[in-house]
C-alpha positions as CSV (number, residue, x, y, z in Angstrom):
1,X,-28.7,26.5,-1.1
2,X,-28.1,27.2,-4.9
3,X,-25.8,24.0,-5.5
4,X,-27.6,20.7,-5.6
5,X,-27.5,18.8,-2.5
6,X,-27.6,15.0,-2.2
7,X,-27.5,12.1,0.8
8,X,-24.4,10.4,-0.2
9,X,-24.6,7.3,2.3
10,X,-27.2,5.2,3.3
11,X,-27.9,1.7,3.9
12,X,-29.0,0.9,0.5
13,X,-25.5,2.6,-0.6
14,X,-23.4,0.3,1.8
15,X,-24.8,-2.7,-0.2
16,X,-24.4,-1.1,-3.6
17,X,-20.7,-0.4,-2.5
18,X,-20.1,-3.9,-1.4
19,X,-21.7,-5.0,-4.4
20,X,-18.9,-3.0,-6.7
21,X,-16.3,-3.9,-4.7
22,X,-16.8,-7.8,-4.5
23,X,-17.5,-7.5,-8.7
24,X,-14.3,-5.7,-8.9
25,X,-12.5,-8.3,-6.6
26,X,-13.8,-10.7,-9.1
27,X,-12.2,-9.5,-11.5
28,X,-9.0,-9.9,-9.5
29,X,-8.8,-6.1,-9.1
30,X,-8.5,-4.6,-5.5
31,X,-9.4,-0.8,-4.6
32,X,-7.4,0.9,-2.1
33,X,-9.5,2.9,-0.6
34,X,-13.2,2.6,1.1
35,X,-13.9,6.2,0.0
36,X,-13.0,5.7,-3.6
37,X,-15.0,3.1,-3.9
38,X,-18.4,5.5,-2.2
39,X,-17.1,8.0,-4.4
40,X,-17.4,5.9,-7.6
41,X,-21.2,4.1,-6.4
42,X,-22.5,7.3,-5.7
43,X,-21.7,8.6,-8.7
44,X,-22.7,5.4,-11.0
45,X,-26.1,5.3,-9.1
46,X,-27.0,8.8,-9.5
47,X,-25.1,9.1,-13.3
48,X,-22.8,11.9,-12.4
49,X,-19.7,12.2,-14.2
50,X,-16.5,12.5,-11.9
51,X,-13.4,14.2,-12.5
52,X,-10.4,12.4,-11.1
53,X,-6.6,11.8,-11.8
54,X,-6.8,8.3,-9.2
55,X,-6.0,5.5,-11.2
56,X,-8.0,4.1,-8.5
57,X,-11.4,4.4,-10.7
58,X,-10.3,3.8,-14.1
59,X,-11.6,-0.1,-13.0
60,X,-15.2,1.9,-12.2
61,X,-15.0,3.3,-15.3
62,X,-13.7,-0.1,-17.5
63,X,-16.1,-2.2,-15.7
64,X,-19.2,-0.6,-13.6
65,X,-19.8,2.4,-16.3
66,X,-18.8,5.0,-14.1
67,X,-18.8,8.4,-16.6
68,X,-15.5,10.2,-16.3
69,X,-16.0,13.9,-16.6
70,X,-13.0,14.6,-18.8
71,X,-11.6,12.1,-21.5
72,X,-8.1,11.9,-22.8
73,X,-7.2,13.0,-26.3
């Protein structure tokens, strides 16, 4: 119990995630995959930064203000 713990999926999450995916499609970019795109709402909403090597959320990050945890040189 020493590690923060957090509901990652609700129904107030599924509509956020549609949400970023239809702005994303918008912009005539198309994620692969449904978890990336929880993975990147769930971190914009609650204003974590992620760690990732996907070029998969470099769109979250360009577009939707996702806050990647490590930034290149």
């Amino acid at each position: 119990m020493a590690l923060d713990q957090y509901e990652m999926f609700g129904k107030d999450m599924a509509a956020k995630c549609a949400d970023n995916y239809r702005a994303l499609r918008k912009k005539g970019i198309t994620i692969r995959k449904t978890a990336d795109v929880i993975i990147a709402t769930f971190c914009i909403e609650k204003e974590l930064p992620l760690l990732f090597l996907d070029r998969d959320f470099i769109p979250f990050v360009d577009h939707l203000g996702l806050e990647p945890a490590l930034r290149e040189a």
